[in-house]
Residue, then its C-alpha position, 0 to 999 in steps of 0.5 A: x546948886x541945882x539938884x542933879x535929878x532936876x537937871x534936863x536930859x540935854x543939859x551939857x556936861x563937862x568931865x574933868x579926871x584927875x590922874x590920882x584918887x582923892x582922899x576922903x578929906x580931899x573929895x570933901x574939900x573939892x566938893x564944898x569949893x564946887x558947890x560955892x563955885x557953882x552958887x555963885x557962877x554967872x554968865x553975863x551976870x545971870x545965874x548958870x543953872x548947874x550942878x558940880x559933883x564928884x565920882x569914884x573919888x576921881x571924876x569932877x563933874x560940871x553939869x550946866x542947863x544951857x537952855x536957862x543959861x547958856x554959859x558965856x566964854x568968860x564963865x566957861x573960863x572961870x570953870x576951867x580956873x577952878x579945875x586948874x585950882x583943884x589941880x594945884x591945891x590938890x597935886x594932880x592933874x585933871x587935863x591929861x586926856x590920854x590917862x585913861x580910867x578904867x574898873x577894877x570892881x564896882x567902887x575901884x578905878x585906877x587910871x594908867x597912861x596910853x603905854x601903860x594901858x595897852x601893856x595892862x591889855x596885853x597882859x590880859x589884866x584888862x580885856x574887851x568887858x573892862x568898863x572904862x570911861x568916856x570923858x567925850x560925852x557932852x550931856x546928862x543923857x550920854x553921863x547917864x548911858x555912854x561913861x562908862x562902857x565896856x573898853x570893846x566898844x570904845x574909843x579906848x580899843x584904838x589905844x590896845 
C-alpha cells in the first residue's frame, strides 16, 4: 500500500460511510482486509497505486493515484466488492448516500436519516457550524480541505 503523504494532490478518492460506528476490533479487522486488498489491486494486470484507510471509526477511505494506474472498470468493481464484504461481515450498510454524518465534538460522529436530520436541526441540537461530511469529494486535495465543512455551506442545508 502507498503511504498516504506520498499520494499526488490530484489522486482520486472514494469515500464509503457506514451507518454504525465500528468497534475497535472491527476498525482493526476492516483495515488489515483493506491493506491486503490494496497489495494485491490491479488494473489490466498493473499494480493500482493507492492507499485504504479508515476514519472516525466510520468513513472507508480508498485513495488511487490515477495517473500511475488509472483504475479499469473490472478493478473499480472488485473496490465495491470489498465495500459490499465489509457491509456483510460487519452488519452495516455503507451505500446509503442519504445518512448523513455530522460532529458532535472533535472525535464524535453520529449519522441520522434525512428525516432525522432535519428534526436534529429543527431542535437546534444541530445548526449551521455543525461540520458534516461531504462523501461527494472526488480527490485528496478536496479530502484534505472540503469533507469536512460546517453544515451552512453544504449540500446538507438543502436537507433542513
Amino acid at each position: 500500500m502507498v503511504d498516504y503523504k506520498q499520494l499526488p494532490a490530484n489522486a482520486r478518492v472514494w469515500i464509503y460511510q457506514s451507518n454504525q460506528v465500528f468497534s475497535e476490533a472491527q476498525t482493526k479487522e476492516i483495515q488489515q482486509n483493506l491493506e491486503q486488498f490494496v497489495a494485491q489491486w490491479q488494473s489490466h494486470g498493473a499494480p493500482v497505486s493507492a492507499w485504504a484507510g479508515i476514519r472516525y471509526q466510520r468513513f472507508v477511505i480508498l485513495v488511487v493515484d490515477e495517473a500511475q494506474e488509472a483504475p479499469s472498470g473490472c478493478s473499480i468493481d472488485s473496490s465495491v466488492a470489498i465495500i459490499k464484504d465489509i457491509e456483510q461481515k460487519m452488519g452495516v450498510n455503507m451505500f446509503d448516500r442519504l445518512n448523513l454524518a455530522y460532529k458532535v465534538d472533535a472525535n464524535t460522529v453520529e449519522s441520522a436519516d434525512r428525516e432525522d436530520f432535519a428534526a436534529l436541526y429543527s431542535a437546534k441540537k444541530i445548526d449551521d457550524d455543525t461540520t458534516v461530511f461531504n462523501n461527494l469529494v472526488a480527490t485528496k486535495a478536496d479530502l484534505e480541505t472540503k469533507w469536512e465543512i460546517p453544515l451552512g455551506t453544504s449540500w446538507h442545508a438543502n436537507m433542513v
